[in-house]
C-alpha positions as YAML, in Angstrom:
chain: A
units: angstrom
residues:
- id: 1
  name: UNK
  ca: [0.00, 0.00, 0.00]
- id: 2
  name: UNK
  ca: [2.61, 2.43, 1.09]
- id: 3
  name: UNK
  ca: [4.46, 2.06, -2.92]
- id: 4
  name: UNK
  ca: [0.95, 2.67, -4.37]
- id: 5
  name: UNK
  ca: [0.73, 5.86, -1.98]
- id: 6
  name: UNK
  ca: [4.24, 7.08, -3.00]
- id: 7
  name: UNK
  ca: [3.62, 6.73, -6.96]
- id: 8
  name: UNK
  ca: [0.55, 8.35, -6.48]
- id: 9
  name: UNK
  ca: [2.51, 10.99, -4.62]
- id: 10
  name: UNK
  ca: [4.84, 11.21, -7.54]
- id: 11
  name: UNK
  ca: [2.35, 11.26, -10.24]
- id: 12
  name: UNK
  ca: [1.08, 14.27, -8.85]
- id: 13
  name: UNK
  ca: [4.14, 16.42, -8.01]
- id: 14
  name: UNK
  ca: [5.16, 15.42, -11.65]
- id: 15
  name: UNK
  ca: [1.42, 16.63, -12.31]
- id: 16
  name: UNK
  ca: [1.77, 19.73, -10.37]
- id: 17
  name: UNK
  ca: [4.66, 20.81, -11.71]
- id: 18
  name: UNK
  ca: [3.85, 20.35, -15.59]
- id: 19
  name: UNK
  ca: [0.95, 22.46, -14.58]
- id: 20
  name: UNK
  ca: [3.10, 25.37, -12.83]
- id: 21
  name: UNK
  ca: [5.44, 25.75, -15.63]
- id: 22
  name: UNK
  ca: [2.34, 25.76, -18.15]
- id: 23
  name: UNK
  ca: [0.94, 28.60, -16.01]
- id: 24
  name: UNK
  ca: [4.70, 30.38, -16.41]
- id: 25
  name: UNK
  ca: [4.85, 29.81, -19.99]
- id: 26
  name: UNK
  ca: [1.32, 31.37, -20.36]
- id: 27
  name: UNK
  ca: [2.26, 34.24, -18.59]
- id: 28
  name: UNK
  ca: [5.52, 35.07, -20.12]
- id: 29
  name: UNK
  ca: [3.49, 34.79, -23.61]
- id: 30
  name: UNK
  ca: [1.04, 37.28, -22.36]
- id: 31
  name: UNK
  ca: [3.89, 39.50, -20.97]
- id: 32
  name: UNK
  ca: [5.77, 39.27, -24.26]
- id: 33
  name: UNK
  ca: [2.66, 40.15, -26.66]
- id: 34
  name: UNK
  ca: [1.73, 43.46, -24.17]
- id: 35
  name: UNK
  ca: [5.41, 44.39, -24.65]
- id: 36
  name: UNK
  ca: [5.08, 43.99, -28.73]
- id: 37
  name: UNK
  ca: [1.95, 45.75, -28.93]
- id: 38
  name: UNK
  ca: [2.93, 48.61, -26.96]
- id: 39
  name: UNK
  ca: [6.11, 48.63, -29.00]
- id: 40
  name: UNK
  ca: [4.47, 49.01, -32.34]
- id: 41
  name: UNK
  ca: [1.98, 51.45, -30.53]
- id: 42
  name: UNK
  ca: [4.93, 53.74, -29.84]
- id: 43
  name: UNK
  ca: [5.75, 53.87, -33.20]
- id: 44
  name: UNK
  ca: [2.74, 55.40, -34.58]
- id: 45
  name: UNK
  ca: [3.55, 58.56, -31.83]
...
């Protein structure tokens, strides 16, 4: 029981942490697109 508690464990850090740097990459997109469109914005003043 306790090895079928520990992969579970493990399955879900792995899990957790696929989902973290998913969150990260989205975030760093967003951040890069605002910085682009206010770039090209500046451009037209």
């Amino acid at each position: 029981m306790g090895q079928l508690v520990d992969a579970d464990m493990n399955a879900e850090s792995t899990r957790l942490q696929a989902l973290q740097t998913q969150q990260q990459l989205g975030i760093q997109a967003l951040t890069i697109a605002n910085s682009n469109s206010q770039n090209i914005l500046s451009l037209f003043r």
